[in-house]
N, C-alpha and C positions, 0 to 999 in steps of 0.2 A: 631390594630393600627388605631388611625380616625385622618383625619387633620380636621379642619372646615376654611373655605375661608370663607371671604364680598364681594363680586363682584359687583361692578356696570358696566352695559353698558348704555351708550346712546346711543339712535337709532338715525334716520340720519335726524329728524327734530327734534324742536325744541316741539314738541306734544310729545314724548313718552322717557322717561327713566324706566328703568328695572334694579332693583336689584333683586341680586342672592345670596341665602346661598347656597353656594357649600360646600357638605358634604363629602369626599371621604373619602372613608373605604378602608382598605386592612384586613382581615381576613386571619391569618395564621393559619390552622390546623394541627396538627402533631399528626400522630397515635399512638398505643401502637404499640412495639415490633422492634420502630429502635433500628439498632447497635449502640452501646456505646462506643467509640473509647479508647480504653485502658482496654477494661470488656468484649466485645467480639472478638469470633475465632473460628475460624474453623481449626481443623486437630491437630496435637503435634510432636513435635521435640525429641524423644523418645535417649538412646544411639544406635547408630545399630553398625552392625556387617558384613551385607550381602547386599551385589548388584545383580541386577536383570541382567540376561545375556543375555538380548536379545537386539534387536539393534531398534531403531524408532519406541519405544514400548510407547503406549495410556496407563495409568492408570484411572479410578475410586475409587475413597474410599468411596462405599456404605457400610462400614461394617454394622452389624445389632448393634453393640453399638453405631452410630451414633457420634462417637469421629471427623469423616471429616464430618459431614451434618451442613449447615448454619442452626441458629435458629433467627435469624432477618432481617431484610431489613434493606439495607443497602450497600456500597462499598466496593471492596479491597482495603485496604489501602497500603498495604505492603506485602513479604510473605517473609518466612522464612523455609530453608530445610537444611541440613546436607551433603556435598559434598565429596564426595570419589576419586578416581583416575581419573575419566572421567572429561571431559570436553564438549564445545559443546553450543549449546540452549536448553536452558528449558524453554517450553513454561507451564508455572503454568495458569491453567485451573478451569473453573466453570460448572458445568452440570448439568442438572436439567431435572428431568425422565419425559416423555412425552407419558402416557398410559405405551407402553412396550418398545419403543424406548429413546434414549440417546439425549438431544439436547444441543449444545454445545451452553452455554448463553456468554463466551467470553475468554480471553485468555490474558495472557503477556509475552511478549518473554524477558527472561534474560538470558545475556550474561555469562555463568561460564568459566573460565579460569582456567591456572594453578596455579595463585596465590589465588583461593580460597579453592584449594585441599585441602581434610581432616581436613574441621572447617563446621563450623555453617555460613551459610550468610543467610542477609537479605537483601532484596532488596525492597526499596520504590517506592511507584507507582506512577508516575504524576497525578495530579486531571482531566487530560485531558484523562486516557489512565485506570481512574480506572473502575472496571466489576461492575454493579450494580448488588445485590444479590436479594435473596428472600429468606425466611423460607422454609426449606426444600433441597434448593440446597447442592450442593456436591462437593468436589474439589479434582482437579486430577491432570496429569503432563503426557508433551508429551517429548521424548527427540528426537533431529534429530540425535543422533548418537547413544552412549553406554549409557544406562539406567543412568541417574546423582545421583538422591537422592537413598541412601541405606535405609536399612531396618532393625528390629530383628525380629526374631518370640518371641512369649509370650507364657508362659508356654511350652517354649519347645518343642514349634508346635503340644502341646497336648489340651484332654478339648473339650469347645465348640468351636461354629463357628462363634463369635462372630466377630471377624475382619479378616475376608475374605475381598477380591476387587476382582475387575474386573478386563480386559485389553480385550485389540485389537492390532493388528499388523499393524490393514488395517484404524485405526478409520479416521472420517472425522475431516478437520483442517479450515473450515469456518463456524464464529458464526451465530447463527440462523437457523444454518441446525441439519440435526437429523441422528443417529446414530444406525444399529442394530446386528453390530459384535461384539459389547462385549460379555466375556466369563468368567464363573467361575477361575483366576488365581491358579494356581496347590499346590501352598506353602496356609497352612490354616495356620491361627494365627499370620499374622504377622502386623509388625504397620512402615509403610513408613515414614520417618523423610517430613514433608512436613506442613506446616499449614500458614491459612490466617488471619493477621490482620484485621477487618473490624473495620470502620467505618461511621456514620449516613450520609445521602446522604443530599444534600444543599436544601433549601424551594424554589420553583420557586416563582418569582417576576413579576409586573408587572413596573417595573422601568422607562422602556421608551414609555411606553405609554402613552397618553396623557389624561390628565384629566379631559378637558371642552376646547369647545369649542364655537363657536356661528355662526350661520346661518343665512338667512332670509325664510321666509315661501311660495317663488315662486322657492325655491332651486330643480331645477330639478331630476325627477327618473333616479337613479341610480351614483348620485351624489357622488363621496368620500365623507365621512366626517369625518371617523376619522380609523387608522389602531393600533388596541389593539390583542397584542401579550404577552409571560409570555418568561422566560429563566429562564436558571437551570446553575449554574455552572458548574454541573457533564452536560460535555457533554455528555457523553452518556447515560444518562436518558430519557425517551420519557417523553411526556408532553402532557395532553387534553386540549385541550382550550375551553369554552362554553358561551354561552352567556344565562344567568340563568334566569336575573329578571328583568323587568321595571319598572320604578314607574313615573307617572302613568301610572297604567297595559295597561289599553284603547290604550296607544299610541305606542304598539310595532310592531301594524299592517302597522308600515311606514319604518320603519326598516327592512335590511336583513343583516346579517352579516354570513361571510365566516369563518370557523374556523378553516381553513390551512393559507389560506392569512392572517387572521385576522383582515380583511377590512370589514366596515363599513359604507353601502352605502342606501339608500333612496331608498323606494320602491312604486308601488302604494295598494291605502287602499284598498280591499278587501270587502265586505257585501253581503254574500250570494255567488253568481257568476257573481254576478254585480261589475266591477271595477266601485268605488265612485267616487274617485281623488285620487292625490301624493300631496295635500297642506299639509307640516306638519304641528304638533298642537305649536299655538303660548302659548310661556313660556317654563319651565324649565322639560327636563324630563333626567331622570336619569336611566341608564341601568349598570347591574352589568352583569360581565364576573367572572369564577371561571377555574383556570387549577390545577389540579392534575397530582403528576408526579409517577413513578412507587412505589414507598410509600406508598402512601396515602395522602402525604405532601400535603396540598391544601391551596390557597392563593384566596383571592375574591378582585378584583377591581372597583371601581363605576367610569363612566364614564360619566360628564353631560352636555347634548347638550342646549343651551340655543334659541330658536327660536326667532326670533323679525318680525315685520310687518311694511311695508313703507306705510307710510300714504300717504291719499289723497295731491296732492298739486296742489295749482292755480299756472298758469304759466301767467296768464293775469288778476290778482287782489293782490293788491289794481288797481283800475284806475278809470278816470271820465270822464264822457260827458257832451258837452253843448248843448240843443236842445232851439229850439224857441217857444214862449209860445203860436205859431199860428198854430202847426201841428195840425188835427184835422183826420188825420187818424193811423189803427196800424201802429205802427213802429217798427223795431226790434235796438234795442238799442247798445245789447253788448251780443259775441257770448263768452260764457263760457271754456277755454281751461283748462281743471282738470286731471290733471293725476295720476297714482299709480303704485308704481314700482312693486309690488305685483302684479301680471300677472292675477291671479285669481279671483284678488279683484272685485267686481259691485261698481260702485259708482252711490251714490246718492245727490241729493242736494235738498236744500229748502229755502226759504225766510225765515230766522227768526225772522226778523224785519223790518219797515221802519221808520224813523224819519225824517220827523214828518207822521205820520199813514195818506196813500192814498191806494184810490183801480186804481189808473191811473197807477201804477208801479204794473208789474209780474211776475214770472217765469216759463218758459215751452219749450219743445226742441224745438231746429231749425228744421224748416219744408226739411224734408230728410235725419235727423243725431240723431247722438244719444246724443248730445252735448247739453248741458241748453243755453239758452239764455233770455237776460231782453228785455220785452214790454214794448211798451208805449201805453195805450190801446187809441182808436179812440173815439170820444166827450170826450176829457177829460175836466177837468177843471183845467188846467194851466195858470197859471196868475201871469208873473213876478214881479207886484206890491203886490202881496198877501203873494206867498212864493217864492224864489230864488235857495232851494237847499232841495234835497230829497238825505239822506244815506240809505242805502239798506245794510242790515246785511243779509249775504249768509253761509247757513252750507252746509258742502258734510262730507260726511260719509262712509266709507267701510265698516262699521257695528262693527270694532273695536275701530278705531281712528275717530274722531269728528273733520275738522279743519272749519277755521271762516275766512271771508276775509270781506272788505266793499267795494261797491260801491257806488259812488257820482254820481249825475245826477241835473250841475245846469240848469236852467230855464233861458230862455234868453230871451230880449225885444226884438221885432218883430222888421228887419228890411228892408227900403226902397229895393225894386225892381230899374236893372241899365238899360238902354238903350245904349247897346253896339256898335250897326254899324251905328247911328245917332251923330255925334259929336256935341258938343255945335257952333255953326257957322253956314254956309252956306253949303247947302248939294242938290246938284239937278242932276236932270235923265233925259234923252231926250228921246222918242217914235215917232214912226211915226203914226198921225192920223189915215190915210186910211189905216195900215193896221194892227192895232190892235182892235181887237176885245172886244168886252161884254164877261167878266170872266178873260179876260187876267191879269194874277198878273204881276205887275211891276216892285214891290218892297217888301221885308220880310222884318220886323225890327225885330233884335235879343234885346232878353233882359235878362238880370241876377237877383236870388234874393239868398241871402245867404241862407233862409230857403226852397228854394226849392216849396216857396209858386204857388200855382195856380194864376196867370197873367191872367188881362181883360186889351185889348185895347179899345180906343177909339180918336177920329180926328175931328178937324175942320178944314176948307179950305176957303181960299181966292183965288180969287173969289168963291161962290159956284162951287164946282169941280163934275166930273163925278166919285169919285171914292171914294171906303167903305175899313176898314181897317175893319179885323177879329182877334177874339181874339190869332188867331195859330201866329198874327203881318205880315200876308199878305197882300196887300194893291193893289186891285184888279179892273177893269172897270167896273163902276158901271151901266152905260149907253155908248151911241153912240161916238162915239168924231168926227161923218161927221157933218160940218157944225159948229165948233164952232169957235166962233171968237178969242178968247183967245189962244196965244201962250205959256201959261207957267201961273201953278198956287203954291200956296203955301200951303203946306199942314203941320198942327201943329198935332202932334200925342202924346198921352198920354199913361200911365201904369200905374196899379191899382194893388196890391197884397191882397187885399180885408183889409188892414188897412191903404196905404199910396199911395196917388194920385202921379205922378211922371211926369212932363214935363212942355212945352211942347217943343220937338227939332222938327226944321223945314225941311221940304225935297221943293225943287222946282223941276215940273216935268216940262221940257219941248216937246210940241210937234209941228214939224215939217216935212211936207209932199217932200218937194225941197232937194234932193242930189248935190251937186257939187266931180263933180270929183276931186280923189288928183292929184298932182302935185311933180315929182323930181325933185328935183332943183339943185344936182352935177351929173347929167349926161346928155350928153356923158362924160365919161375922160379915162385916161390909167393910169396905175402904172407899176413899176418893181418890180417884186420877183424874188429872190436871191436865188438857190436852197439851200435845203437843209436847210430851213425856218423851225422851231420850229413848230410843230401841234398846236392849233387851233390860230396860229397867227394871231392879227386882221391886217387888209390886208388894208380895205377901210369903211368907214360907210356912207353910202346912209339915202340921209335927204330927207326929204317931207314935203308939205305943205296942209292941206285942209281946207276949210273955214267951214265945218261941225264938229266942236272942239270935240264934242263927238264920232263923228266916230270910229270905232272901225276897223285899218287897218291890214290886209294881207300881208307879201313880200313872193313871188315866185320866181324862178328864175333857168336860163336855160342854161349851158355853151356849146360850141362846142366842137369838136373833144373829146369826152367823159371827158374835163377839171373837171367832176364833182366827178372825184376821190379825185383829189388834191385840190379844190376849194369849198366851201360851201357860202351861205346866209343862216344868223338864220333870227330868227322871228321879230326881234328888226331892221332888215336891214344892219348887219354886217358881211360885206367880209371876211372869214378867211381859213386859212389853214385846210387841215383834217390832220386825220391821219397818211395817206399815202407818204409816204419820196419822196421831188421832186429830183429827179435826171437829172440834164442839160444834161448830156451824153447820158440816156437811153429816156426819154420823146421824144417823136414825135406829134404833131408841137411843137414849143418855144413859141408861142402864141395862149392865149385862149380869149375867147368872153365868155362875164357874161353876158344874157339878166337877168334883174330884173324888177319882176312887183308889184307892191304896189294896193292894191283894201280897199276900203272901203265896200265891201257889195256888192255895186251895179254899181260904176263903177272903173274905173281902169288906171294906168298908169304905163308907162315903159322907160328904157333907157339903154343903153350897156355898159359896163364898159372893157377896154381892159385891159389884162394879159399877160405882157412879162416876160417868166423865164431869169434870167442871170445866165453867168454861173462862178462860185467860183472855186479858185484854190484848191485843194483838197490836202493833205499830204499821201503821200506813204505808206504803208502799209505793215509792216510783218505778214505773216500767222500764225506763234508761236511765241513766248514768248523766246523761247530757241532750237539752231540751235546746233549742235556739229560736229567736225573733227578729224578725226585721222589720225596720220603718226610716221613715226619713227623718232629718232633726225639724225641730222646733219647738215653740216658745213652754215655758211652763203647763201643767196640764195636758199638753198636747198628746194623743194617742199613740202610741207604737204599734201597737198587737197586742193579738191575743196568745200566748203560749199556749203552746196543744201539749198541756201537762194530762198524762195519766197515772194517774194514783187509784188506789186498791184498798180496802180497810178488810179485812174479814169478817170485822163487827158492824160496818155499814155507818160507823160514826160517821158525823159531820167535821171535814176537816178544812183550816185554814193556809194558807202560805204566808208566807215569812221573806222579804228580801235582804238579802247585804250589802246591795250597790243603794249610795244615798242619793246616786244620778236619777234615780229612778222611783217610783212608786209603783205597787201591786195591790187592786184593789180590785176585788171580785174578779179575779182573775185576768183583769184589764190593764197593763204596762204601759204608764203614761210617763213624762219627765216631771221632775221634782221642780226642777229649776227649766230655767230657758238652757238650750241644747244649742250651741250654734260650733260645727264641726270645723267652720273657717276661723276659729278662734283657737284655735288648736285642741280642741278637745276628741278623745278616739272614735274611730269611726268602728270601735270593736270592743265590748266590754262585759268580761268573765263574773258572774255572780251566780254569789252563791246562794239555793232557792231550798228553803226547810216546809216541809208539810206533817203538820201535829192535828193529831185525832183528839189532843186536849191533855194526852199526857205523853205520848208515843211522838216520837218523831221519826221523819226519814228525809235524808238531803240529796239533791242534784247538783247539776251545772248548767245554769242560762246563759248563754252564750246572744250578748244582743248588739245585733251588726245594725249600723245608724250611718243611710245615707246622707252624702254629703249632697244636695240640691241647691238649682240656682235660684237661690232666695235672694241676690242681690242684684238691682240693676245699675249698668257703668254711669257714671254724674260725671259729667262736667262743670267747670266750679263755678261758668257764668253761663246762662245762657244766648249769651251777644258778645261778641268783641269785635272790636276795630283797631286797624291797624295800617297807619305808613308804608308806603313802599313805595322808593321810586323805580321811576324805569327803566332808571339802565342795571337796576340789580342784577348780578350775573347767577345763574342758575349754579342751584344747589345753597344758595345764600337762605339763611333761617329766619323766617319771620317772627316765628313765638315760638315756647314751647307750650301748649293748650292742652297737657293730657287730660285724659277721665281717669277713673277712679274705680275700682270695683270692690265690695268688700268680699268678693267669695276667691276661693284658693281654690289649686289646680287648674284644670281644665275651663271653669265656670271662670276663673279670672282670668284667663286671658282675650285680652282686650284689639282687635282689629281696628282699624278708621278705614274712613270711603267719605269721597267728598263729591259733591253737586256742584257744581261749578257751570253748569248750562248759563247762568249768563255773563260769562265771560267769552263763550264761543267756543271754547278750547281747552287742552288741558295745562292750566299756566300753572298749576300750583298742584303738592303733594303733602300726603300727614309720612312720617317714620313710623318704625315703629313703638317709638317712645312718645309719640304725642308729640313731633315735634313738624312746624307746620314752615316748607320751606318751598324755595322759588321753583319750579318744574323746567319751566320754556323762558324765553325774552320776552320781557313784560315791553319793549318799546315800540310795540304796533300801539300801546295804550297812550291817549295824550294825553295831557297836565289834567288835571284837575278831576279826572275819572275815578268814577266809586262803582264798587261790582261787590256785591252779596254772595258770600260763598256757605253751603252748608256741608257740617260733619260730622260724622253721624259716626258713634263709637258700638261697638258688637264685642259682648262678651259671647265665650267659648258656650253659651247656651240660648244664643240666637236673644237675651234682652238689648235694648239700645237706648242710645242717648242723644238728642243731637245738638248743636249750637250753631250759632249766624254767626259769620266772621264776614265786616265789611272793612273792604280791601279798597284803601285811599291811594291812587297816585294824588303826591301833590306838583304845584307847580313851582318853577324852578325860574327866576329873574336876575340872577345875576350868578357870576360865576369866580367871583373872587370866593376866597374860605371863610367859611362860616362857623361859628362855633355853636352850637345847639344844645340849651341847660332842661332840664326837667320841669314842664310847665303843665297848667291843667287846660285841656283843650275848652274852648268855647261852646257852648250851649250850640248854636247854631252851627260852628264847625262838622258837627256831626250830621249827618244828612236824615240818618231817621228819626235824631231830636226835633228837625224841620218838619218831617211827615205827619211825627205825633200831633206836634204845638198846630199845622194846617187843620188835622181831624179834629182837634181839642177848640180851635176858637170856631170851628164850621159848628161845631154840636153846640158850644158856647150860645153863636147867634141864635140857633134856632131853639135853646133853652130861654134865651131871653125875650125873646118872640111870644112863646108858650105862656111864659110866665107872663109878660103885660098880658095876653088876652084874661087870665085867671083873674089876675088883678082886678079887673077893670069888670070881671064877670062875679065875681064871688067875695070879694075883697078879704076874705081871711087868707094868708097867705106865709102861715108858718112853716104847715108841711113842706110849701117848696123852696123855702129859705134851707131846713134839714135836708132837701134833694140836693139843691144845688153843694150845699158843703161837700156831703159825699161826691156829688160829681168833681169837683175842685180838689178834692182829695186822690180821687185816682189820677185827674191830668197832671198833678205837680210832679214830675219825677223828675228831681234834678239831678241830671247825668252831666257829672262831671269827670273830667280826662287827666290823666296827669303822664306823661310821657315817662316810662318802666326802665327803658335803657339806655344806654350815653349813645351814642353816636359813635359810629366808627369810619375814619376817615377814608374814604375809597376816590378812585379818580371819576368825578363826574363835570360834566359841561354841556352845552346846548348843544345842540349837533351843529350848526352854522358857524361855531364859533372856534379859534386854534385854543387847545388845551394846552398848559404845560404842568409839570409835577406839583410844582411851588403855590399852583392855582387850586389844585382839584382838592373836592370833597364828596362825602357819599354821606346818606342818613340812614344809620341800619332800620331796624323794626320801632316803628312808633307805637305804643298800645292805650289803651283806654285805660280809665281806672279802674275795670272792673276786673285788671286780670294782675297777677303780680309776676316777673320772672325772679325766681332764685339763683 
């Protein structure tokens, strides 16, 4: 099979493209002597008669007629055996003789069952799970239980010994291992129902391998570049992979390829025992790969790596220069920056041209590099009127690629030299006669020329003067200056750049032997400074006067009591602040003394300047940002804390605080609540105020942060403290007497409410609270007979251990008839309650022996108001008329005496009966 490709690449300037005929081959050879899928087999399906009686028994069918031996290469495709009573695995086997031992080449396990009893099956193989054969192999069959495929003998087990087999009891059952218990089987002549479909095994491919790719030629050793691998459909085929052929041969020494990875990586070239280099070879080279799989089947693939080369490139051409047509020595013009991404690469360069043809223009490296650079050589003949621009054609070269760039170099008219620190006007210097010397320079005159040309001074002077100006533009004592009469001359100075004459600007020097002292003319005085004055605040500025206009003055200056932290004179004569922060509080004296002295040179003047600090009200001061307090809530007035505020005054005022939360009061530094505080009524248990401290004019603000626990200030109520209630006996448990909750006013924690109940004199535990307060049957109340009253207590726990409890007395009543009843909402009888009986028995007992009392007073004292006022109060506390009214209707349940037959039409039940004192919603 050939495909043919046109490839073009461009490489990465605009100097190199590369076309490519890529030619890739695949080469499919296929040997003589594959299986023929439907033409070859191994073994025969014979009638039998006879099963094998052994159990987990190995066959071979090496007979000598060769009826089970493979004659091609090739797979199983399928097998086919004749199934008798057994059942079980059959594992249908391939073997192939190894010298004198058995080696098991591979194996398929099929499932026989009862429904393929006593027929022919065939069983197809997956292409993933088929055995790959060879000429000569042998096929055979393991059972894991009762022998599966039956058998006949031929010729009536007479004759030759032509189909004999083997067996093992013990053989091995992992492929690729080797075997040497086989045994001549004891029955001669027989023929095993068993045989294999083969057919031809798949051609490996190189499908996914890639077929060109492209590199550059600084591609590092050991580089990937490309990973060519083959596949076989038949997975279980092995496969050689190789890498065969190169074209060009020359270039396989850069190459190494792995032929298990199938990776394809860059090596170095080799000559002799001399490593050369790793540069590959630029262009197209082509390597062929060939895999053969257990066949013969062989497939060839060409793989073609295309190499390219990165040319030279100027990174600073095209460009141009302008020089002056007065340089007259070498000059270096322009340093050459050429690069090459090709790591390897040498580059080279050369003039290929100039236009128009000089030998003033050249090329040759910068002196310490290896870099080209353009000269301008020294006595040239440049001459702007003549020619104006020279192009310079430049080649570099890496020996493959050629690239071209131009440089320009125009010629410029020579121009004027500037006289910089002489301005056009009036320009003079003062000296002193006597004591400047012969040689003493007085004055430099600076000058500029664009081209950088060599400068000659030269001077005239009015009057004739004592002084020479040198080309360096020093201007220097040429002679004496004692004795001359002349105060001041004029000196005209010129510049030369050896084409253009430049001046003349004039200097006036004066000299003079007579000093006059300066003079300050605002001192003595004072000022006030205001602490805490800005650093280098100007304070005062000290003026002088001296009749020597040129003098060049001094200020010094010297303050008392070490003033000269906070106080400075600069140069100029101005008073100002330093750095250092005046503080009226902590400074010792208030008042500083500034001596200042002003000098010309030679003599000198001074005068004293006073410094009073004043002192500034300052603003108070919090240490943080954010203070906090904690308390628990309650009622108005109540204390929180104290805020640990620190405040600062510099002046030591008396300062106040100030609150913004109206939750709250601050007085004498003590945070109490404004109002009542109760955190179960939803108020926060966290609150952000903002806290101001004033010196009386200054202020300065914080943040009070005040966390207000929530505590159990509330304890659980019950809303009676007695109830009674109904219940009969045959109540079937879980049945709800009341609901009797308590109450707590506190949230979270502190409200949540548990019950527990005393029940000790009922014996037992017949009754339970929910946890909603609701009060329901436990156990069978009918060990209880009619008429029984039993006191139960409940006792309610909020989540901060306060309680509550109440008396629930528990009525069975008695039950006389058992027809239905209908039961309306009535108020229970005084005495029906048992411990309205207790009270009225303790009330008429105390009754008698009040009245008792009372005759004897009577009859001893006979005024007897007071105890007329006793007794009311007494008769006041025993009247408590407790009365009942029954809370809930009745709900009909099936009730009857126990001795008595029930039926539906009969029964009734009486839910929870309650006192008046409780109400159900």
């Amino acid at each position: 099979m050939v495909h043919c490709f046109l490839l073009r690449f461009r490489g990465l300037t605009m100097y190199k493209t590369t076309f490519i005929v890529l030619i890739l081959t695949w080469n499919i050879n296929e040997i003589v002597g594959q299986c023929v899928a439907g033409t070859n087999n191994a073994g025969k399906t014979p009638t039998v008669d006879t099963t094998d009686a052994g159990t987990a028994r190995t066959f071979i069918f090496n007979s000598i007629d060769n009826d089970y031996q493979i004659d091609c290469c090739g797979f199983v495709a399928s097998w086919e055996f004749y199934v008798g009573t057994a059942t079980g695995t059959l594992y249908a086997q391939v073997w192939r003789l190894s010298g004198t031992d058995w080696e098991l080449v591979g194996q398929n396990a099929i499932t026989v069952t009862t429904g393929d009893q006593n027929a022919l099956k065939t069983e197809p193989i997956d292409a993933s799970q088929q055995i790959p054969v060879k000429i000569g192999d042998f096929i055979g069959f393991k059972s894991t239980a009762a022998t599966i495929p039956m058998y006949h003998r031929t010729n009536m087990g007479t004759g030759s010994d032509n189909e004999n087999i083997q067996f093992s009891d013990s053989a091995i059952t992992t492929p690729g291992s080797t075997d040497t218990s086989f045994i001549q089987y004891g029955v001669t002549n027989i023929e095993f129902s068993l045989k294999a479909n083969l057919a031809p095994g798949n051609v490996p491919t190189f499908g996914a391998s890639p077929t060109s790719s492209s590199v550059t030629d600084d591609t590092a050793v050991g580089t990937p570049i490309a990973t060519v691998t083959a596949t076989d459909a038949d997975t279980l085929d092995t496969l050689t992979t190789q890498w065969t052929a190169t074209s060009p041969a020359g270039n396989s020494g850069v190459f190494n390829y792995d032929s298990v990875t199938g990776a394809l990586t860059t090596t170095q070239l080799f000559k002799g025992a001399l490593t050369t280099t790793n540069q590959l070879p630029i262009g197209t080279t082509d390597l062929t790969f060939t895999s053969t799989d257990n066949c013969g089947n062989t497939v060839t693939h060409v793989y073609s790596l295309t190499v390219t080369n990165y040319p030279p490139v100027f990174q600073n051409l095209p460009d141009t220069t302008s020089i002056s047509e007065d340089i007259a020595v070498e000059t270096q013009l322009k340093v050459l920056t050429v690069t090459d991404a090709s790591l390897a690469d040498t580059v080279t360069c050369l003039v290929n041209n100039i236009n128009p043809t000089t030998t003033d223009l050249y090329l040759r490296y910068a002196p310490g590099t290896s870099d080209y650079a353009v000269y301008l050589k020294g006595d040239n003949s440049l001459n702007y009127d003549t020619q104006r621009q020279y192009v310079i054609t430049i080649d570099c070269t890496d020996t493959k690629v050629t690239v071209q760039e131009t440089y320009t170099v125009y010629v410029l008219r020579n121009q004027q030299p500037t006289i910089t620190n002489l301005p056009a006007g009036s320009n003079s210097i003062e000296i002193a006669g006597s004591t400047t010397p012969i040689g003493t320079n007085i004055f430099t005159v600076t000058s500029t020329d664009p081209e950088n040309d060599q400068l000659h001074y030269n001077m005239t002077c009015i009057p004739a003067c004592p002084f020479k100006i040198y080309d360096s533009g020093n201007i220097q004592v040429d002679s004496s200056l004692a004795g001359l009469t002349s105060t001041a001359y004029d000196l005209f100075v010129y510049v030369y750049d050896g084409s253009t004459l430049v001046g003349p600007r004039s200097l006036t020097v004066k000299i003079s032997d007579i000093n006059t002292a300066p003079n300050i003319t605002n001192l003595p005085s004072g000022i006030v400074v205001p602490e805490n004055s800005a650093p280098s605040t100007t304070l005062y500025t000290l003026e002088k006067t001296d009749v020597n206009s040129l003098d060049t003055h001094t200020w010094t200056y010297s303050i008392s009591s070490g003033g000269s932290v906070y106080f400075a004179v600069d140069s100029s004569g101005i008073v100002k602040t330093t750095s250092t922060p005046i503080n009226y509080e902590t400074i010792t004296p208030k008042t500083f003394y500034v001596t200042a002295y002003v000098s010309d040179g030679q003599a000198s003047a001074s005068g004293t300047l006073t410094i009073d600090v004043s002192n500034v009200n300052e603003a108070p001061s919090f240490s943080k940002t954010t203070y906090s307090v904690t308390g628990n809530e309650g009622a108005a007035g109540a204390t929180i804390g104290t805020p640990a505020f620190v405040v600062t005054d510099p002046e030591g005022d008396t300062v106040t605080y100030s609150l913004a939360c109206p939750e709250f009061t601050l007085t004498s530094g003590v945070l109490t609540f404004t109002s009542d505080y109760d955190v179960d009524a939803g108020l926060a248990t966290t609150v952000s105020c903002g806290v101001t401290v004033s010196d009386g004019s200054l202020t300065d603000t914080a943040t009070l942060v005040v966390n207000i626990n929530n505590i159990n200030d509330n304890t659980p109520t019950f809303f009676r403290s007695t109830y009674s209630f109904y219940v009969t006996h045959d109540s079937t448990v879980g049945t709800v007497i009341a609901d009797i909750p308590a109450t707590d006013g506190d949230i979270g924690t502190f409200g949540e409410i548990t019950y527990s109940i005393d029940q000790t004199s009922t014996g037992g535990t017949y009754f339970r609270m929910n946890s909603d307060g609701g009060l329901y049957v436990a156990s069978d109340l009918s060990t209880f007979s009619a008429g029984t009253t039993k006191d139960i207590i409940i006792t309610a726990t909020d989540g901060g251990g306060l309680t509550d409890t109440t008396t629930v007395t528990i009525v069975i009543p008695g039950v006389t008839t058992t027809t239905v009843s209908t039961t309306t909402d009535r108020y229970m009888t005084f005495f029906e309650d048992t411990r309205n009986v207790a009270w009225f028995v303790a009330c008429m007992a105390l009754l008698v022996g009040l009245l008792i009392l009372i005759s004897v007073f009577i009859v001893r004292y006979g005024d007897f108001s007071w105890m007329k006022r006793l007794c009311d109060e007494i008769s006041r506390k025993c009247k408590r008329k407790r009365r009942f009214k029954i809370r809930r209707e009745p709900t009909e349940i099936s009730y009857v005496e126990p001795s008595r037959v029930r039926t539906p039409a009969s029964l009734t039940t009486w839910d929870a009966w309650k006192s008046n004192d409780h109400t159900f919603n």
